[in-house]
Legacy VTK file of the C-alpha trace (Angstrom):
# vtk DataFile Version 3.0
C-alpha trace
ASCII
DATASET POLYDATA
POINTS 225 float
12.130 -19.932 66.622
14.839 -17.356 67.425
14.520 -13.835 66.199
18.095 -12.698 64.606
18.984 -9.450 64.844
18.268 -6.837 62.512
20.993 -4.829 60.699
20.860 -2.508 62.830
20.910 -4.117 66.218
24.310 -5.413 64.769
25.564 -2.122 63.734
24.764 -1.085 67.533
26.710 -3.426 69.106
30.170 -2.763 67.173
29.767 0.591 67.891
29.576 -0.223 71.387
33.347 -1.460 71.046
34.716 1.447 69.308
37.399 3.258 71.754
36.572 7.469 72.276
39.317 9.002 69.742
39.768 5.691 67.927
40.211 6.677 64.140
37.601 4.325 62.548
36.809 3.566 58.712
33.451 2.273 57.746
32.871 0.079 54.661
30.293 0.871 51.960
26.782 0.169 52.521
25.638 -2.137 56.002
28.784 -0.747 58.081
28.098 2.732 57.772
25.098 2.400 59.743
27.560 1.744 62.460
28.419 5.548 63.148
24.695 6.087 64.190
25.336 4.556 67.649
28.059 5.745 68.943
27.252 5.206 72.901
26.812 8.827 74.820
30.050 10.831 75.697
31.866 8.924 73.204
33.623 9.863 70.136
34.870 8.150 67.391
37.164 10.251 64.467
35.608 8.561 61.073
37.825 8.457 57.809
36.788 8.134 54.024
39.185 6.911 51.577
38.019 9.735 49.195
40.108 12.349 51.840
37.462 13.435 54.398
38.696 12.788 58.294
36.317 13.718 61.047
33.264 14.121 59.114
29.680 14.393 60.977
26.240 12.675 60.613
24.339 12.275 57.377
22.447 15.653 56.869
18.731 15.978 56.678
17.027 14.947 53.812
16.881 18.149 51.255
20.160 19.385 53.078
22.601 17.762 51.042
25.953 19.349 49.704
26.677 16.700 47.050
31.052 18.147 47.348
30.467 16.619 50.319
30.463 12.859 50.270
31.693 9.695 51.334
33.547 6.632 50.000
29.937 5.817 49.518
29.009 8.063 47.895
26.725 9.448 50.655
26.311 12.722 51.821
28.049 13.975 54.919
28.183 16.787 57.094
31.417 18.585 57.992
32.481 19.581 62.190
34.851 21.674 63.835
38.244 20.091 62.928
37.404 18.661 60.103
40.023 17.789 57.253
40.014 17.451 53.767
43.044 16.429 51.691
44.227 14.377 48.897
43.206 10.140 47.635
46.558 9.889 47.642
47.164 11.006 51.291
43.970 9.101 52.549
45.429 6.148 51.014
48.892 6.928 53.222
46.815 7.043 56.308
45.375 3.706 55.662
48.365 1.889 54.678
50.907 3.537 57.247
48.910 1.962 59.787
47.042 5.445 61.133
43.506 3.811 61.720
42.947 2.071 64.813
39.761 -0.345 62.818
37.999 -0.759 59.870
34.424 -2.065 59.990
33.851 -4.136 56.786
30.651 -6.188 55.447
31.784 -9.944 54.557
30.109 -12.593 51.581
32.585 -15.493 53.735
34.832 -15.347 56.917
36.713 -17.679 57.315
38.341 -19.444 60.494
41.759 -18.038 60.351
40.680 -14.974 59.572
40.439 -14.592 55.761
38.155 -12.446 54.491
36.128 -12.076 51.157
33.686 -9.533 50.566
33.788 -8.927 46.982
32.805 -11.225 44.117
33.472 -11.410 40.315
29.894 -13.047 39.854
27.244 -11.105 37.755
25.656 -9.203 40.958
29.069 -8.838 42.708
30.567 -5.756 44.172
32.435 -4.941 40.714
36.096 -4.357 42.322
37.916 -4.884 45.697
38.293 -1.153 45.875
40.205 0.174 49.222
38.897 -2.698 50.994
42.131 -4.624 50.391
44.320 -1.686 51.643
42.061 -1.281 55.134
42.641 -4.963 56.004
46.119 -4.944 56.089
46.547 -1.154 57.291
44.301 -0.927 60.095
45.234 -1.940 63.488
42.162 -4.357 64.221
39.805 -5.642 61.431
35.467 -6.312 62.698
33.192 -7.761 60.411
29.375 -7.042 60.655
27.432 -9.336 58.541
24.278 -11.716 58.850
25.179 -15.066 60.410
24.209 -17.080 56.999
23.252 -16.002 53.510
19.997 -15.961 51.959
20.076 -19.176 51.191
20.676 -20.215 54.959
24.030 -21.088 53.894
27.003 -20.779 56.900
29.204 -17.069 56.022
31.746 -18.168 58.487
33.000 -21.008 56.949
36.511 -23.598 57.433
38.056 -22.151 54.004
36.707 -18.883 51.837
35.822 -20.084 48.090
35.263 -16.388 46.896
38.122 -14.436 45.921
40.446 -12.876 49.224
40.124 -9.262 49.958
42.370 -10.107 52.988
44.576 -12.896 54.758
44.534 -13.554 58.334
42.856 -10.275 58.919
39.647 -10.775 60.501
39.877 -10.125 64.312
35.994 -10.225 65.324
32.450 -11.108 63.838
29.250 -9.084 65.177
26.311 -11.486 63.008
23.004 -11.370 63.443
23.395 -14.516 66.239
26.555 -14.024 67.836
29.964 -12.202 68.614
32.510 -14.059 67.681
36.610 -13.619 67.726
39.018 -15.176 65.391
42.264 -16.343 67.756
44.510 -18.926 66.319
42.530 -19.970 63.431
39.501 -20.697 64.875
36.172 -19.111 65.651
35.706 -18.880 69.457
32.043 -17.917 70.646
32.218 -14.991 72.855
28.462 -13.725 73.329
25.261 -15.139 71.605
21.260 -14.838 71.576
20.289 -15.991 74.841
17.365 -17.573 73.055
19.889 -19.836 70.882
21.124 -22.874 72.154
25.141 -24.043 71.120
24.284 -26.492 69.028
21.892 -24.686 67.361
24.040 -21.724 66.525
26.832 -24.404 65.212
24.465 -26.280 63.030
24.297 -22.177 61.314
28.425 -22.180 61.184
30.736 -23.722 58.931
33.247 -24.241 60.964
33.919 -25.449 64.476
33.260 -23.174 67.105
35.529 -23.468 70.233
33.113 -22.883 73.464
34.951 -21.170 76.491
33.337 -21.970 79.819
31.511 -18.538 79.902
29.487 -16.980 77.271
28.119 -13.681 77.335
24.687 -13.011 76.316
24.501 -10.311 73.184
21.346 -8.128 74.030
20.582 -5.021 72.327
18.102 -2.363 72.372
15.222 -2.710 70.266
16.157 -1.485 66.855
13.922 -2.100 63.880
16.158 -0.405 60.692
LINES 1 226
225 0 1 2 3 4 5 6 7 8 9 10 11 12 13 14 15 16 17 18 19 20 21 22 23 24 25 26 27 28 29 30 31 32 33 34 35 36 37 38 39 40 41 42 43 44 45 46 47 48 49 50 51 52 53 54 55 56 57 58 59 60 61 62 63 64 65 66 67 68 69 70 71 72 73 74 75 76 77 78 79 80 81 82 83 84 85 86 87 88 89 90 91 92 93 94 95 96 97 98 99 100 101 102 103 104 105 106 107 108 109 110 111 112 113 114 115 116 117 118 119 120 121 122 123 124 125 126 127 128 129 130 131 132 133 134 135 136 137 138 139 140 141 142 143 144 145 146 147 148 149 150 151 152 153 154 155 156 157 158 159 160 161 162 163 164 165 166 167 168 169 170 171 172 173 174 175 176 177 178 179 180 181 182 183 184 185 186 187 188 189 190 191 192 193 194 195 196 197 198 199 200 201 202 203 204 205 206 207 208 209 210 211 212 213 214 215 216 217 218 219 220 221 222 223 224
């Protein structure tokens, strides 16, 4: 049986593609865990949409200034350099094209790149929030989700049926089984478990998955949280 990775081995390895000085925004919830592993000597500048750029590591437990959160509503720490300004202005950043990626958590991706990671269901995320403004105002979209739901149903699917936050957005997938980009509407396997066999990994995918002669293997250290 192959072992998935856990949350945070996928966090880990987007982080791992995140250029030094690339202005990054994290979704809510799993994709903030991504600023924890930033690799040694290297640097990312993290944005909130509620107007903090450049903000530092969550504080220690008990430490907390609660003035000083983010989109999250979790509590940050401030650096040297760091700015605070208005929604408004955040929202300018994101939509005049200023951040180099957003990180987002999916419910479906789909081949061409659609996203949807809110739903109007009774335990949905209640709105789209800034979600549908990163998408189309960052220069390179990554989604870091597990590779099926709960249910062992496929999240990268043909066609999304949940409402859009985004068209044609999508550039990468980091799951919990593979790294996979979106090029020409279709999902093309770049690294995978090297535990996994193809066929296996498709049987988990709703969609064709176009196999180039090489595929990397996606290791990571061992992370349990």
């Amino acid at each position: 049986m192959v072992t998935k990775l856990t949350p945070a081995q996928i966090a880990w390895r987007a982080s791992q593609d995140i250029a030094e000085g690339a202005y990054v925004n994290l979704g809510i919830g799993f994709p903030e865990m991504v600023a924890r592993f930033q690799p040694p000597g290297r640097q990312a500048i993290f944005h909130t949409e509620n107007g903090i750029l450049g903000f530092g590591e969550a504080p220690p437990e008990g430490e907390e200034d609660w003035d000083l959160i983010n989109a999250g509503k979790k509590a940050v720490t401030v650096k040297p350099g760091t700015a605070f300004f208005h929604h408004a202005d955040s929202f300018a950043m994101v939509r005049g094209g200023h951040l180099d990626v957003a990180i987002l958590g999916a419910y479906e991706v789909a081949e061409n790149g659609d996203l949807a990671n809110w739903s109007t269901g009774p335990k949905g995320v209640p709105a789209v929030g800034g979600a549908m403004d990163l998408v189309h105002g960052a220069k390179r979209v990554a989604v870091i989700t597990d590779h099926v739901t709960k249910d062992n149903k496929p999240k990268l699917v043909r066609r999304c049926s949940l409402p859009l936050t985004g068209v044609g957005c999508v550039t990468r997938v980091y799951t919990s089984l593979a790294v996979i980009d979106i090029e020409n509407g279709r999902f093309v396997l770049r690294e995978k478990l090297p535990d996994m066999r193809v066929d296996e990994l498709q049987a988990l995918t709703g969609a064709e998955l176009i196999v180039p002669a090489t595929i990397g293997d996606l290791l990571t250290p061992e992370l349990s949280k």
